[in-house]
C-alpha positions as CSV (number, residue, x, y, z in Angstrom):
1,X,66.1,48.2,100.8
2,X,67.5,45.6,98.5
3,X,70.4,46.5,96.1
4,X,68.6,46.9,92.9
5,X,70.9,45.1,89.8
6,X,73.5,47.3,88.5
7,X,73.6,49.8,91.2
8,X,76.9,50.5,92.7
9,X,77.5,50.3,96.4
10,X,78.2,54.0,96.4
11,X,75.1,55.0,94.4
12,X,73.6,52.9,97.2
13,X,75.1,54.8,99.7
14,X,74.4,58.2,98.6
15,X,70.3,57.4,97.8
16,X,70.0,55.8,100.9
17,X,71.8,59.4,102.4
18,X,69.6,61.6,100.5
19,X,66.7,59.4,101.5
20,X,67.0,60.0,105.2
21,X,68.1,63.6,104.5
22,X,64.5,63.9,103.1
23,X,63.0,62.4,106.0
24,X,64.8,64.6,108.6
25,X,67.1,62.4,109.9
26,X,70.2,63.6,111.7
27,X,73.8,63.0,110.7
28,X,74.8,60.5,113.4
29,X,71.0,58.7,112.6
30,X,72.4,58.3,108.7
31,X,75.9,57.1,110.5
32,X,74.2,54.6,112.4
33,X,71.7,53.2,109.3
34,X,75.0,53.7,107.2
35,X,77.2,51.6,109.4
36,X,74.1,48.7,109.5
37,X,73.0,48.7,106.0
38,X,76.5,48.8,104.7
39,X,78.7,46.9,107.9
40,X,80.7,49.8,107.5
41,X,83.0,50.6,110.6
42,X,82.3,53.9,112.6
43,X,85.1,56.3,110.7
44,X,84.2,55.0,107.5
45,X,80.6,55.4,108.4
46,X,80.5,59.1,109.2
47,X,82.5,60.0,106.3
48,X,79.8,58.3,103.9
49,X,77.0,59.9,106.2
50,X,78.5,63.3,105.6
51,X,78.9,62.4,101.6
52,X,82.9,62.7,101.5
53,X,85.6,61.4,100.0
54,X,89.3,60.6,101.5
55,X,90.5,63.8,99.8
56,X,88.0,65.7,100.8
57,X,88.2,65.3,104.4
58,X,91.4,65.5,104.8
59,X,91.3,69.0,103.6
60,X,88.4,69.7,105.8
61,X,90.8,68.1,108.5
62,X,93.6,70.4,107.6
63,X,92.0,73.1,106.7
64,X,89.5,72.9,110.6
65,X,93.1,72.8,112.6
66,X,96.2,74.5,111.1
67,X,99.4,72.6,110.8
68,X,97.9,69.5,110.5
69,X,99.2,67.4,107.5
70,X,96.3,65.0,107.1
71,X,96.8,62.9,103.6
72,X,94.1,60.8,101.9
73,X,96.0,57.6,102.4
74,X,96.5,58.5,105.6
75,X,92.4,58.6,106.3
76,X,92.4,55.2,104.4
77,X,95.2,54.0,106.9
78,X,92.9,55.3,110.1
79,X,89.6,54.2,108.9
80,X,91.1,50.1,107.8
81,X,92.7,49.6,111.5
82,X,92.5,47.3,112.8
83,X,93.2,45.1,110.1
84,X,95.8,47.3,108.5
85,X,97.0,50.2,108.5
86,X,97.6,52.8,111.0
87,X,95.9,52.9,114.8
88,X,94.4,56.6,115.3
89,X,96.0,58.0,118.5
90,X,92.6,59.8,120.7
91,X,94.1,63.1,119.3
92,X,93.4,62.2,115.7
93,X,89.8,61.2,116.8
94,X,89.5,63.9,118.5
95,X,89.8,66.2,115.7
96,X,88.6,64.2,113.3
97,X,85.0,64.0,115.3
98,X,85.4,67.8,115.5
99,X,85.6,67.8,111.9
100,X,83.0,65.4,111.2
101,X,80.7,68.3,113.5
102,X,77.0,67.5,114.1
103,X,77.4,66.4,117.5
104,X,80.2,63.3,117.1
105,X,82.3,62.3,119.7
106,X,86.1,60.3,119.7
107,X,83.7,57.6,121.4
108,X,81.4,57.4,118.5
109,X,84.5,56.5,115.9
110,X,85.2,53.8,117.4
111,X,84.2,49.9,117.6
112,X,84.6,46.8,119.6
113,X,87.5,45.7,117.2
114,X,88.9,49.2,117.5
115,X,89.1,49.1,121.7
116,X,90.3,45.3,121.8
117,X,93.3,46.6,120.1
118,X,94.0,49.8,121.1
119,X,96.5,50.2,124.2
120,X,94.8,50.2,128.0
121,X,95.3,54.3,128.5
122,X,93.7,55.2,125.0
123,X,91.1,52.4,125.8
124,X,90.2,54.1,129.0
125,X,90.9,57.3,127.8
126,X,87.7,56.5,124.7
127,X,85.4,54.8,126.9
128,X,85.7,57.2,130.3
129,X,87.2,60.3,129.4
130,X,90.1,59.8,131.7
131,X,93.6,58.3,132.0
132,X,94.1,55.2,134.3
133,X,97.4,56.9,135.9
134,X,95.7,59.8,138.2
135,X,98.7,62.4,137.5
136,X,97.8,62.9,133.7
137,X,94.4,62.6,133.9
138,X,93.3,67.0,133.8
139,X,96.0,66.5,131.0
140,X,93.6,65.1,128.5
141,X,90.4,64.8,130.7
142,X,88.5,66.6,128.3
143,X,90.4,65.2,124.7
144,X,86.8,62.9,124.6
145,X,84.7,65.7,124.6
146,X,86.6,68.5,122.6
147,X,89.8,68.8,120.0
148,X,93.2,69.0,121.2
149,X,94.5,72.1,120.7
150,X,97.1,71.9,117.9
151,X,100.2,74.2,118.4
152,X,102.1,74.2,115.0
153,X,105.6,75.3,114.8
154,X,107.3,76.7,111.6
155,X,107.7,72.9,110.3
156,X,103.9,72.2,111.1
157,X,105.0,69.9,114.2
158,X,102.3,69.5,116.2
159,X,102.1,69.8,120.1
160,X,99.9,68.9,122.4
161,X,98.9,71.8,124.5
162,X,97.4,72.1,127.6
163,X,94.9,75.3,126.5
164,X,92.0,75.1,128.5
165,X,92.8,72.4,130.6
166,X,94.3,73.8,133.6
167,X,98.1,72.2,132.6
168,X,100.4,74.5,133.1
169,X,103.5,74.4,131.1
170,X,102.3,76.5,128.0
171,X,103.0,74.2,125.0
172,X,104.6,71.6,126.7
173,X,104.1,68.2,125.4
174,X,102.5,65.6,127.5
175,X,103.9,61.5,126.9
176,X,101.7,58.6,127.7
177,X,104.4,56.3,129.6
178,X,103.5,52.7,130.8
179,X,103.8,51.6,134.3
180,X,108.0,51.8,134.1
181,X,108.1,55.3,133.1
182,X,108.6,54.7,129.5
183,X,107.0,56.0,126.6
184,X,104.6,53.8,124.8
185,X,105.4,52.8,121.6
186,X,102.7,55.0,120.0
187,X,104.5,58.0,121.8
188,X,107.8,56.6,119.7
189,X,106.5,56.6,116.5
190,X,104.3,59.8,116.4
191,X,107.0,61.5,117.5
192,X,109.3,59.8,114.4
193,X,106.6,60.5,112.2
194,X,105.8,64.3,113.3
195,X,109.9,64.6,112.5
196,X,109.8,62.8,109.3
197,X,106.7,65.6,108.5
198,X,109.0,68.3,109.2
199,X,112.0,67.2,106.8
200,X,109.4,66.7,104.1
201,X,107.9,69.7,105.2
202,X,111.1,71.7,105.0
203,X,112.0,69.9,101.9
204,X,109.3,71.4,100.0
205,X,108.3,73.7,97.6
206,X,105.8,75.7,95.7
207,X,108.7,77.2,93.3
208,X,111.9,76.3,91.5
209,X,114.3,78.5,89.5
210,X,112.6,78.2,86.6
211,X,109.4,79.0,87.7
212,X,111.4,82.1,89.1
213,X,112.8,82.8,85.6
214,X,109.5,82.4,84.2
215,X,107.9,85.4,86.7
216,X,110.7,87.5,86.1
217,X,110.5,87.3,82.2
218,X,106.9,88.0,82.8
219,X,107.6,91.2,84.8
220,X,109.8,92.2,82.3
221,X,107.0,92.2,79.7
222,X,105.0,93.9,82.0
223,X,107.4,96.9,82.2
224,X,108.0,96.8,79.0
225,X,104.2,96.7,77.9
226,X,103.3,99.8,80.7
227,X,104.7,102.1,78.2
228,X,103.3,101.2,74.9
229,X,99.5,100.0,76.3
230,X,96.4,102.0,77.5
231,X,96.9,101.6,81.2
232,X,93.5,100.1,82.3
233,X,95.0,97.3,79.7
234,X,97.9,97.5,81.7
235,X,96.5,97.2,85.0
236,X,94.1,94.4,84.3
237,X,96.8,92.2,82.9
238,X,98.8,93.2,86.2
239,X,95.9,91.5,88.7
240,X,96.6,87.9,87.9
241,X,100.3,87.5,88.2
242,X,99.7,89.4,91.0
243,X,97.7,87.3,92.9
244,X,100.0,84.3,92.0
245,X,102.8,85.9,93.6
246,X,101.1,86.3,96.9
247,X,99.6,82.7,96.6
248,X,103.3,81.2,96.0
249,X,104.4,83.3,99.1
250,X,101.8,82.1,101.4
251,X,103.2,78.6,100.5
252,X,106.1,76.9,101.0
253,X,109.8,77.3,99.5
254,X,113.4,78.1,100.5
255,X,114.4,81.1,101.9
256,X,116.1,82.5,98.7
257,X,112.9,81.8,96.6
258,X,110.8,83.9,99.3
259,X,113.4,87.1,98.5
260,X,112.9,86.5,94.7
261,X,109.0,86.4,95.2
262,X,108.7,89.4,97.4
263,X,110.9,91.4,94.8
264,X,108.9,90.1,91.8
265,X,105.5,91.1,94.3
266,X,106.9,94.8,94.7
267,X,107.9,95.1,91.2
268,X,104.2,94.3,90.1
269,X,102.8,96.6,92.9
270,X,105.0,99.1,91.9
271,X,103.3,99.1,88.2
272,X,99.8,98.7,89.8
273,X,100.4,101.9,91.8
274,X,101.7,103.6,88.3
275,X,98.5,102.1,86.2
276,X,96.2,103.3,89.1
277,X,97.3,106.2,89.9
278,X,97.4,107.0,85.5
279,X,94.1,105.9,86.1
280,X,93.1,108.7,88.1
281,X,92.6,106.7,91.7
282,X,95.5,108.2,93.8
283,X,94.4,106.5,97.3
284,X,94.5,102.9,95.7
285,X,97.8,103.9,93.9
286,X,99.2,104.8,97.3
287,X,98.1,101.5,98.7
288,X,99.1,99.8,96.1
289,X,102.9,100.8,96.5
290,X,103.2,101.2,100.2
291,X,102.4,96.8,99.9
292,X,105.4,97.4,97.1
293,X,107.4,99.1,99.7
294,X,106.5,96.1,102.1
295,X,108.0,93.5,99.5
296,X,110.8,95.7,98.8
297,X,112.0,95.7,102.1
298,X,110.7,92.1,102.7
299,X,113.2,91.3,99.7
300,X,115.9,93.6,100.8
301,X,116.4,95.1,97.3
302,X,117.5,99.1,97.4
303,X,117.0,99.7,93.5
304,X,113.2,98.5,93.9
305,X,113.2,100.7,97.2
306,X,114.1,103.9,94.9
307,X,111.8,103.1,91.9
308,X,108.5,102.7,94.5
309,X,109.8,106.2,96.8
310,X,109.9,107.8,92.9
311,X,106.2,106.6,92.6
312,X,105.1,107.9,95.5
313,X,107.2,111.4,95.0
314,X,105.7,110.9,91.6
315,X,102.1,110.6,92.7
316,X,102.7,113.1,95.7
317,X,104.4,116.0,92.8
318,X,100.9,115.7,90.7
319,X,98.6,116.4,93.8
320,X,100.8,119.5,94.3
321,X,102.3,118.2,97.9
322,X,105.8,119.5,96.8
323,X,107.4,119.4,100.3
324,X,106.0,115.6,100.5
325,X,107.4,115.0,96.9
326,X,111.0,116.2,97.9
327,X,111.3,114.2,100.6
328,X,110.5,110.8,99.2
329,X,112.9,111.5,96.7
330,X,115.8,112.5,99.3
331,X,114.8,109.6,101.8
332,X,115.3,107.3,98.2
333,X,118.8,108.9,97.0
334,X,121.1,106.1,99.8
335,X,119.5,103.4,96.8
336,X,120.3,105.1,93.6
337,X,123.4,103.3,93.1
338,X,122.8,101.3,90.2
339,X,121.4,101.5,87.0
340,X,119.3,104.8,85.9
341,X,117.8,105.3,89.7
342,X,120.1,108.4,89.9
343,X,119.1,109.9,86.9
344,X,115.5,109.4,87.6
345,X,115.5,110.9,91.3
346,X,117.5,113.8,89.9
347,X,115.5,114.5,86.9
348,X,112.3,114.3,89.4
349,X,114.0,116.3,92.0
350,X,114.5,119.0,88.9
351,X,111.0,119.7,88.6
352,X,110.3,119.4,91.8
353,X,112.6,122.4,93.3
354,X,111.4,124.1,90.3
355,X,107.3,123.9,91.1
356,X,108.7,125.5,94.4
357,X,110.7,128.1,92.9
358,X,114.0,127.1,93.6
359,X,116.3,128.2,90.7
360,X,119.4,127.6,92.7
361,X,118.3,123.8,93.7
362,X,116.8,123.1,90.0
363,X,120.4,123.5,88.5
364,X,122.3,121.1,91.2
365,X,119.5,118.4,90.3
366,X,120.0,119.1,86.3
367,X,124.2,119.1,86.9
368,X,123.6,115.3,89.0
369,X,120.9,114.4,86.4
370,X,123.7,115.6,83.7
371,X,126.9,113.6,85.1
372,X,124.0,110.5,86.5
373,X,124.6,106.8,84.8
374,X,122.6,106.2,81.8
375,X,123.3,102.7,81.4
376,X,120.3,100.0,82.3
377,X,120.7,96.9,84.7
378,X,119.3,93.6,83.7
379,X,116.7,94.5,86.6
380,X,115.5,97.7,84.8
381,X,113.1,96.7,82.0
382,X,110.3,99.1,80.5
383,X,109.1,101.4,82.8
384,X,111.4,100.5,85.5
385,X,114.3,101.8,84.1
386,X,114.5,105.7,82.8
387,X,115.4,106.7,79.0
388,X,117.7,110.0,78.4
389,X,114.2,111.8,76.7
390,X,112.3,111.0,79.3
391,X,115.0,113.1,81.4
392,X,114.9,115.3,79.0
393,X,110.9,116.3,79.2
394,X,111.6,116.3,83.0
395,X,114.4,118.9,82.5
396,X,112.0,121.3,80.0
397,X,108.9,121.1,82.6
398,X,111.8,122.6,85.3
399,X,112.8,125.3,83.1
400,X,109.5,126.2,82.2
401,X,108.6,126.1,85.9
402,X,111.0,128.3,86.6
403,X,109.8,130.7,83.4
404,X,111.9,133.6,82.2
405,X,112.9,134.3,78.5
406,X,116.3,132.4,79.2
407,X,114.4,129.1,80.9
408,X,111.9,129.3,78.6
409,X,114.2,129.6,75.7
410,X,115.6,126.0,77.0
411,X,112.5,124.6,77.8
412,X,111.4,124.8,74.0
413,X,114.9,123.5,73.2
414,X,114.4,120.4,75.8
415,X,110.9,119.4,74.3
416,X,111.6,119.8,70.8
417,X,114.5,117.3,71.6
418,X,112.4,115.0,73.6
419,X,110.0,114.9,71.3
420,X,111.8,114.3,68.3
421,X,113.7,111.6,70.1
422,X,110.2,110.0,71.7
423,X,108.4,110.0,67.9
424,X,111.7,108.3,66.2
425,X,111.1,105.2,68.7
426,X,110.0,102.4,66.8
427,X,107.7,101.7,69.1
428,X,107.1,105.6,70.0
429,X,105.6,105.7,74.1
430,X,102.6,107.2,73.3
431,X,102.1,108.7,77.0
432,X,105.3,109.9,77.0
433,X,104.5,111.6,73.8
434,X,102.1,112.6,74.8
435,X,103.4,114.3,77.8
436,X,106.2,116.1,76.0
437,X,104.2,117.6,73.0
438,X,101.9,119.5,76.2
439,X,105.4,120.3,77.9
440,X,106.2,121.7,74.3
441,X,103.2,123.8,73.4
442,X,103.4,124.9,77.3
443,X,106.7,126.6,76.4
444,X,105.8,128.2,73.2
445,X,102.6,129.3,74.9
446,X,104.5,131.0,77.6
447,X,106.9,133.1,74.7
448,X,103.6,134.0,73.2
449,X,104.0,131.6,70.0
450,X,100.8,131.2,69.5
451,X,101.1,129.2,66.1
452,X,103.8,126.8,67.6
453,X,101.0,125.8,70.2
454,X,98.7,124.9,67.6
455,X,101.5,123.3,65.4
456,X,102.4,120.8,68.1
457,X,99.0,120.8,70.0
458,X,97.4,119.3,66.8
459,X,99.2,115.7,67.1
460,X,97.8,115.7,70.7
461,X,94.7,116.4,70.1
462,X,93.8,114.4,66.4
463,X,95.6,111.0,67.4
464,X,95.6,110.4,71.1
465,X,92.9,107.7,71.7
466,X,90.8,107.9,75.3
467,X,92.6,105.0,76.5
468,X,95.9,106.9,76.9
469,X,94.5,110.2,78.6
470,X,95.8,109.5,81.6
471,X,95.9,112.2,84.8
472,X,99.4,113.4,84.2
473,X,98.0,114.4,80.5
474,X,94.5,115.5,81.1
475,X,97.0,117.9,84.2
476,X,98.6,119.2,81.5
477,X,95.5,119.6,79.1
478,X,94.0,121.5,82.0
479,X,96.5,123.6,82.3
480,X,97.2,124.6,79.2
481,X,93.4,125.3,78.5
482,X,93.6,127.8,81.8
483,X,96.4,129.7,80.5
484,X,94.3,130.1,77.0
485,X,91.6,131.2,78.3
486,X,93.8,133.9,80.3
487,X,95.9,135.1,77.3
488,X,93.2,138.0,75.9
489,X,96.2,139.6,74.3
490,X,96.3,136.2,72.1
491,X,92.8,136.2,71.3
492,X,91.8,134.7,67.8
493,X,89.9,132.4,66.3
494,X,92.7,129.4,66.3
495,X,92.8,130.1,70.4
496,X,88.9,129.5,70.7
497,X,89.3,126.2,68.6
498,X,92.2,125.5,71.0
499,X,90.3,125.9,74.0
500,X,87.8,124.0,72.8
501,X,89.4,121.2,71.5
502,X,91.5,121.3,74.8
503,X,87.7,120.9,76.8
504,X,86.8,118.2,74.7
505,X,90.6,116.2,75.2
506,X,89.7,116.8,79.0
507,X,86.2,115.4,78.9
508,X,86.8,111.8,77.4
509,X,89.7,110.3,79.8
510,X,90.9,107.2,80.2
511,X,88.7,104.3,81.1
512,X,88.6,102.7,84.1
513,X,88.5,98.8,84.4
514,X,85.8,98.2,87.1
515,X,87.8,96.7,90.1
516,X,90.1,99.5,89.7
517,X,88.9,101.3,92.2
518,X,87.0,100.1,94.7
519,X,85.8,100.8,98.1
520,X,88.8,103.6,96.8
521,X,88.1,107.6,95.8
C-alpha cells in the first residue's frame, strides 16, 4: 500500500489498522503487518496496533496494576532501547504485555536488537521462561507467561512477590545476582529508582493551603446559604464540592491536609443530611451524616462531632424516637465546649424532655441553655452555628409541650420574641420563620385565641413559596390542622378557612431534586 502524498505516517498507520480490523484480523496479526509495513520495533508496534498513544498507555498500565507509576516518557524511554533510553526489566514486559491483552507475551515485545543487549538471565529468562541459575528459577518461572504480582506499599514501591509461584517468603523481594553473588546492575538502579519514586511520591500533593482556604470559604457560604435558600437548591449546590472533597482525599497530600479535608467532607455531609432530611428522605439523611460522623472522627474535630449527633437527634426528635433523640444529644455534650454547641444541645434537649413529659428535665435544659455561650467560632458559619431566636423557638415548642396556662403563657411570650427577632433579620431565615410563626399560632391555639391563630397563621400561609415547605413545617402544618379540626367548641367560619388553607400548605411541599433520593424511601 504505497504512502499516498500528503498523508501522515500516523494517518497511515491508523487506515492500515482499521483496514485489517475490517478484515478480521487479530491484534498481534495488525502488530506483525504494523511492525513490517512501518519497521516499527515490537513495543512500539503493539501500541500502534492497539491505536494508543504514550499517555494513554501508561494509564492503562497504571490503572491494570495499582502502585505502578508508569509515565509517558517513560514508555518513550522503554519502547527507543536499545538505542536510547531505558532497558525494560522482564517485569515491565510482563505487565506491559498484560496490558497490551489479546494474547501478547514478554517474548513477543522483544527483538533481536533488544536480546543482544539485554543481560544473559533476562535474555534466558525472554527466550525460555527460566533463569540460568537453578535456585531462582520457580522464582520467576512463570514471569514469561503471566504479570508479576505487584505489591505496593504506602509510597507505591513496588515488590516483587512470589504469589502463585510456590516462593515462600510472602512479599519478599527476589535479586538477580551474577555468578559472585552480587546484584546486577539493573537490580542497583531499579531499586534507586523505586526510592527516588517514593520521595517524589511522598513529596506530592493534590492540595495546598490555599486550595484549603478556598474549600473552607466555600463551606462557609454553604452554611450560610442553607438558611436563606429552598433546600433542594441547597442540596444540589452541595453534590459537587462534595464529590471534590472525596476525590482530593483519595489522592495524595500531607497528613495535616488529609485532617482539613475530612473536616471540610463532614461539614458538607452534615448539610446534605440537613437538606435531605428537610427534603423529606430521612434514610438518605441518616446516611448521609453517619459518612459525616466518619470524617468527623477521621479529622478528630469534637465541635463537628456535636453539630452531626444534633442532626441525628434532630432527625431522630421529628420521627418521634424521643429516647433515641436524648441519647444522641447526651453521647454529644463531652464536645460542646466551644462556640454555640452547648446552647444548641441544650435548647434541643429542652424540647426533647418536654415531648416526653419531663417538666423537671425541660427546666435544667432551659437554665444550661440560659447560662450556655452565645458567642460564634470562626468554624461556626450559617447553619453551623446557633442564633439566640433560634433557641428561643426551641424554648416556646418545650413550654407548649409541656402545656398548662403558665407554659403556655411563656410559650406565646417565646414566639412572639422569636419571631419578631427572626422577621427584623435583614436577611430574615425564611424556614426559621417559618417554623416559629406555627410554634406561635400553636400556642395561641392551645389558650383558645382563635383570632391570634389566624392573625399569625396568615403570613405562613400567603407568602411561604413550595420550595421552603420543608418536613419540620408541613409537621407543624399537620399538626396544627389536627388540633382544628378537634376544637368543635371553636367552630366558625375563619376555622373552616383555616383548615383548609392548612390542607392546601400540606399538599404542595417542597420539591425534590431527582438524585435526592435514590434507591432511598
Amino acid at each position: 500500500m504505497p504512502r499516498k502524498a500528503g498523508t501522515s505516517a500516523k494517518a497511515e498507520r491508523d487506515q492500515l489498522r482499521d483496514h485489517m480490523r475490517a478484515l478480521g484480523c487479530s491484534v498481534p496479526q495488525i502488530a506483525a503487518e504494523m511492525g513490517r509495513r512501518f519497521n516499527l520495533r515490537p513495543r512500539l508496534a503493539w501500541r500502534h496496533a492497539l491505536g494508543r498513544s504514550q499517555w494513554k498507555l501508561a494509564q492503562r498500565y497504571n490503572t491494570a496494576h495499582p502502585g505502578a507509576r508508569l509515565w509517558d516518557n517513560r514508555v518513550s524511554e522503554f519502547e527507543n532501547w536499545p538505542y536510547g533510553g531505558s532497558p525494560p526489566t522482564p517485569r515491565y514486559l510482563a505487565q506491559l504485555a498484560a496490558t497490551f491483552g489479546h494474547g501478547c507475551t514478554p517474548a513477543q515485545l522483544v527483538d533481536a536488537d533488544d536480546l543482544e543487549h539485554l543481560s544473559p538471565a533476562d535474555r534466558c529468562l525472554l527466550t525460555t521462561g527460566h533463569l540460568p541459575a537453578p535456585a531462582t528459577t520457580g522464582a520467576l518461572d512463570s514471569a514469561i507467561r503471566a504479570p508479576v504480582r505487584e505489591h505496593a506499599d504506602p509510597g507505591g514501591a513496588v515488590q516483587r512477590g512470589g504469589g502463585d509461584t510456590g516462593v515462600s517468603g510472602g512479599n519478599r523481594r527476589i535479586v538477580r545476582c551474577d555468578t559472585r553473588g552480587r546484584p546486577v546492575r539493573e537490580e542497583v538502579m531499579v531499586a534507586a529508582e523505586e526510592s527516588a519514586w517514593f520521595h517524589r511520591w511522598s513529596a506530592a500533593t493534590n492540595v495546598d493551603d490555599d486550595v484549603l482556604e478556598q474549600m473552607t470559604a466555600d463551606v462557609a457560604e454553604f452554611a450560610r446559604r442553607y438558611q436563606i435558600d429552598p433546600p433542594a437548591m441547597v442540596f444540589s449546590s452541595l453534590l459537587g464540592p462534595r464529590d471534590d472533597v472525596f476525590t482530593l482525599i483519595a489522592g495524595r497530600q500531607q497528613p495535616r491536609h488529609t485532617t482539613s479535608l475530612y473536616k471540610i467532607a463532614g461539614q458538607l455531609c452534615g448539610l446534605l443530611a440537613l437538606a435531605t432530611f428537610d427534603l423529606g428522605y430521612p434514610h438518605a439523611a441518616n446516611t448521609h451524616a453517619r459518612t459525616a460522623l466518619h470524617c468527623a472522627e477521621m479529622a478528630g474535630y469534637p465541635p463537628l462531632r456535636a453539630f452531626i449527633r444534633y442532626v441525628q437527634s434532630n432527625m431522630a426528635y421529628w420521627d418521634g424516637r424521643y429516647d433515641e433523640a436524648a441519647g444522641l444529644v447526651e453521647s454529644a455534650l463531652p464536645d460542646a465546649t466551644s462556640g454555640t454547641a452547648l446552647l444548641r444541645l441544650a435548647s434541643q434537649q429542652a424540647r426533647i424532655h418536654a415531648a416526653r413529659r419531663e417538666s423537671g428535665e425541660v427546666t435544667r435544659a432551659l437554665t444550661l441553655a440560659a447560662t450556655a455561650p452565645t458567642e460564634r467560632t470562626p468554624d461556626e458559619p450559617g447553619i453551623l452555628g446557633f442564633d439566640i431566636a433560634t433557641a428561643t423557638y426551641y424554648a416556646s415548642e418545650a413550654h407548649y409541650a409541656l402545656g398548662g396556662t403558665h407554659d403556655l403563657d411563656v410559650a406565646v411570650d417565646l414566639a412572639h420574641t422569636a419571631v419578631d427577632e427572626l422577621t427584623a433579620e435583614a436577611r430574615p431565615k425564611a424556614l426559621y420563620v417559618v417554623a416559629a410563626r406555627f410554634d406561635l399560632a400553636l400556642a395561641h391555639l392551645a389558650r383558645g385565641d382563635l383570632e391570634a391563630v389566624r392573625e399569625h397563621l396568615a403570613p405562613v400561609l400567603r407568602s411561604t413559596q413550595a420550595e421552603y415547605r420543608t418536613v419540620p413545617g408541613i409537621s407543624r402544618a399537620q399538626s396544627l390542622h389536627t388540633l382544628l379540626a378537634q376544637r368543635s367548641d371553636l367552630a366558625s367560619d375563619t376555622m373552616t378557612a383555616l383548615r383548609d388553607d392548612l390542607a392546601e400548605f400540606c399538599t404542595h411541599s417542597a420539591p425534590t431534586p431527582p438524585r435526592v433520593g435514590a434507591g432511598f424511601p
